[in-house]
C-alpha positions as CSV (number, residue, x, y, z in Angstrom):
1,X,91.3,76.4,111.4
2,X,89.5,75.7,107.6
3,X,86.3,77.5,107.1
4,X,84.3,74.4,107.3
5,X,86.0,73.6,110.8
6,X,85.1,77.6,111.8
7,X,81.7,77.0,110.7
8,X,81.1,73.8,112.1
9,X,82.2,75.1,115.5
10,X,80.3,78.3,115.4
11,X,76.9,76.1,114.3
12,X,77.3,73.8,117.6
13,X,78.0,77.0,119.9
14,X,74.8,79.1,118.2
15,X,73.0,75.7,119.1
16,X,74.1,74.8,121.9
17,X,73.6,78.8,123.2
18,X,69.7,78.1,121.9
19,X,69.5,74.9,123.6
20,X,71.0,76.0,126.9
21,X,68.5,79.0,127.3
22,X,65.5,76.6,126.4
23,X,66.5,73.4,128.0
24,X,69.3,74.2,130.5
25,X,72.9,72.8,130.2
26,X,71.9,69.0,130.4
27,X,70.5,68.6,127.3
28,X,72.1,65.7,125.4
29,X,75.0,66.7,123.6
30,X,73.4,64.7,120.7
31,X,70.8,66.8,120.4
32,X,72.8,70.0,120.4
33,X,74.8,68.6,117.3
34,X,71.4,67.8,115.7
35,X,70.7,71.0,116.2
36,X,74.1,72.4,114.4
37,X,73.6,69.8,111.9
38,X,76.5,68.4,112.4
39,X,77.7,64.8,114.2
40,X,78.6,64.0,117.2
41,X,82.1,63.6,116.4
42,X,82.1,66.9,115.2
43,X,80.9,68.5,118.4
44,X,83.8,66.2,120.2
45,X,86.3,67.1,117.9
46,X,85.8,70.8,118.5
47,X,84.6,70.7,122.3
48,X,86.2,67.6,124.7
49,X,83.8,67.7,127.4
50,X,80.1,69.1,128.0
51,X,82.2,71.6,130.3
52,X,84.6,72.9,128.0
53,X,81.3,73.1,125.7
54,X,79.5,75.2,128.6
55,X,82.6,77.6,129.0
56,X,83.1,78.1,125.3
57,X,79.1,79.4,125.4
58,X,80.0,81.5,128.3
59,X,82.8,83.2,126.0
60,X,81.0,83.7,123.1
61,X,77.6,85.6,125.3
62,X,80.7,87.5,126.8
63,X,81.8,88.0,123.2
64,X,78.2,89.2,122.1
65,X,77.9,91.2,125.0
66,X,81.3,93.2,124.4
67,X,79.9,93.8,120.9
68,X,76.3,95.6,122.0
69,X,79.0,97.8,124.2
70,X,80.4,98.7,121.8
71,X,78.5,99.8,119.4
72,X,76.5,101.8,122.0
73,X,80.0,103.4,122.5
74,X,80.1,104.2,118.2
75,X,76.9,105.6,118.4
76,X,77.2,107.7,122.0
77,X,78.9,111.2,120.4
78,X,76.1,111.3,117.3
79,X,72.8,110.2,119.4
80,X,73.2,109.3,123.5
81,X,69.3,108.4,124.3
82,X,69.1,106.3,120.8
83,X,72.5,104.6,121.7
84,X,71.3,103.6,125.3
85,X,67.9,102.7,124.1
86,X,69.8,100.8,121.2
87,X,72.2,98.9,124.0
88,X,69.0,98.2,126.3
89,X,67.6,96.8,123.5
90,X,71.0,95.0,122.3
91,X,71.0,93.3,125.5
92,X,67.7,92.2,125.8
93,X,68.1,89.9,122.2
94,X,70.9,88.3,123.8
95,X,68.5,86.8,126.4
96,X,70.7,86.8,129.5
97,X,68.2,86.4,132.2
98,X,68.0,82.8,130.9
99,X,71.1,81.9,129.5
100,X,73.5,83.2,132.2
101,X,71.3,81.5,135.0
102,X,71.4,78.3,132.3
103,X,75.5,78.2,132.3
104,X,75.8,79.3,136.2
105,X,74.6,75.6,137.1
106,X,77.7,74.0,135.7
107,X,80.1,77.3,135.9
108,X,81.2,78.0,139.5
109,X,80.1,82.0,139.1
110,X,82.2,83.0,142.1
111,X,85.5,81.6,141.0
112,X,85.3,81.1,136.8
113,X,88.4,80.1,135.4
114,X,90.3,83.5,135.1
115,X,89.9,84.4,132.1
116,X,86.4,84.3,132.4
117,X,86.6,86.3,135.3
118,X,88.8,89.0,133.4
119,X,86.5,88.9,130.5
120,X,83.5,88.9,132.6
121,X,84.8,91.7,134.4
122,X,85.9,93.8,132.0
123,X,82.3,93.8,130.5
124,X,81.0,95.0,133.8
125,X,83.6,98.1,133.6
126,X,82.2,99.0,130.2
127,X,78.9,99.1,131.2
128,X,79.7,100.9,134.7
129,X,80.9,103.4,132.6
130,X,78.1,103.6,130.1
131,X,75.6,104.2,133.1
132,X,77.8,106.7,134.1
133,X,77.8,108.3,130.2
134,X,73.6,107.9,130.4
135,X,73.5,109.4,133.8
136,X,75.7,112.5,133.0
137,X,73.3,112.1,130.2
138,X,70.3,112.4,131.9
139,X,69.3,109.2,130.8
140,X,69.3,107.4,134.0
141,X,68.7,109.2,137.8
142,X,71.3,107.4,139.9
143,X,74.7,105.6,139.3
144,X,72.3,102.1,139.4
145,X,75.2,99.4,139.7
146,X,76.0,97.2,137.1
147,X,74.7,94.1,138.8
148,X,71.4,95.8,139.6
149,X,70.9,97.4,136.0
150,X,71.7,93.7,134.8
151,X,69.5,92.2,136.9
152,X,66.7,94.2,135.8
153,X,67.2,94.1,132.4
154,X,67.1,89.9,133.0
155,X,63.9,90.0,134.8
156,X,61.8,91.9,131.7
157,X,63.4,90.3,129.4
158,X,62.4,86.6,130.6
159,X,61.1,83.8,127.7
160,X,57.0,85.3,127.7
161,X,54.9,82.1,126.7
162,X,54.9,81.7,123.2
163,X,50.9,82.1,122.8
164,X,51.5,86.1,124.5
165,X,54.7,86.2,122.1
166,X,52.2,85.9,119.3
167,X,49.8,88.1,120.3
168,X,52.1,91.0,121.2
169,X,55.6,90.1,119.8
170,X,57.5,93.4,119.9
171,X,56.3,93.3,124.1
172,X,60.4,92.6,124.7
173,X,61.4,96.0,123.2
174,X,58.6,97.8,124.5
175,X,59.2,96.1,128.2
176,X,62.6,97.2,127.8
177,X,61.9,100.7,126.3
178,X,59.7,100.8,129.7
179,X,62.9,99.6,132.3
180,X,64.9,102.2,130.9
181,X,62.7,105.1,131.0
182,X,61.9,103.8,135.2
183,X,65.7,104.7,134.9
184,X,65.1,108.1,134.2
């Protein structure tokens, strides 16, 4: 694919990933290639169908979320407490209590196409087994399963209004700095 193509595709997932979380997954594909700034014969050429648009997000939050493992994973050996505070936070940014929800009204979340599923799954494993590292750790004080830990990290993480935003706008970290230490 030409560089153009690459970046032209990446611009209409990064806004159609924005869009999603703000506006759920019916948005007008127009407006999510006026928000990549490109036309939409671009976003066609690159993505048939509104679905295959929807899974393609799914894949790249997957994609994001395989990254924040794994630099948590770099950084376990040198600091464990900053490395899970630095994945809690990680996380948080890539705002999955409203995005996941977003791309679970079009996505059948019980049977996703399978590789999905095995991508989907194997990001549960890695976290599984960094609350296992933080609870050998001492970082956390019970094997909290994944679905759980995910859950709760969705709930404090949830789109504030933007008025509190602007009076307290590091209140994400901070709420998730709070979660984690519950954990402990």
């Amino acid at each position: 694919m030409r560089a153009d193509a690459r970046a032209n595709r990446a611009a209409v997932l990064s806004a159609a990933r924005t869009l999603f979380a703000e506006r759920g997954v019916e948005v007008p594909l127009r407006a999510v290639a006026t928000e990549a700034g490109v036309g939409i014969a671009t976003l066609y050429r690159h993505f048939p169908d509104r679905d295959a648009l929807i899974l393609a997000v799914a894949f790249d939050v997957l994609e994001d979320v395989h990254a924040v493992i794994t630099r948590c994973e770099e950084d376990w050996d040198a600091d464990p407490e900053a490395a899970w505070r630095a994945f809690g936070r990680g996380m948080g940014r890539l705002r999955l209590g409203v995005i996941v929800p977003a791309l679970g009204h079009r996505l059948d979340v019980e049977r996703p196409p399978e590789p999905l599923r095995q991508a989907r799954a194997e990001a549960f494993a890695r976290v599984e087994r960094l609350i296992e590292q933080a609870w050998q750790a001492g970082l956390v004080r019970e094997k909290v399963p994944v679905i759980q830990f995910n859950a709760g990290l969705a709930a404090v993480t949830r789109p504030l209004p933007e008025e509190v935003r602007g009076f307290v706008p590091d209140l994400t970290d901070w709420l998730i700095d709070v979660y984690l230490r519950g954990l402990r």
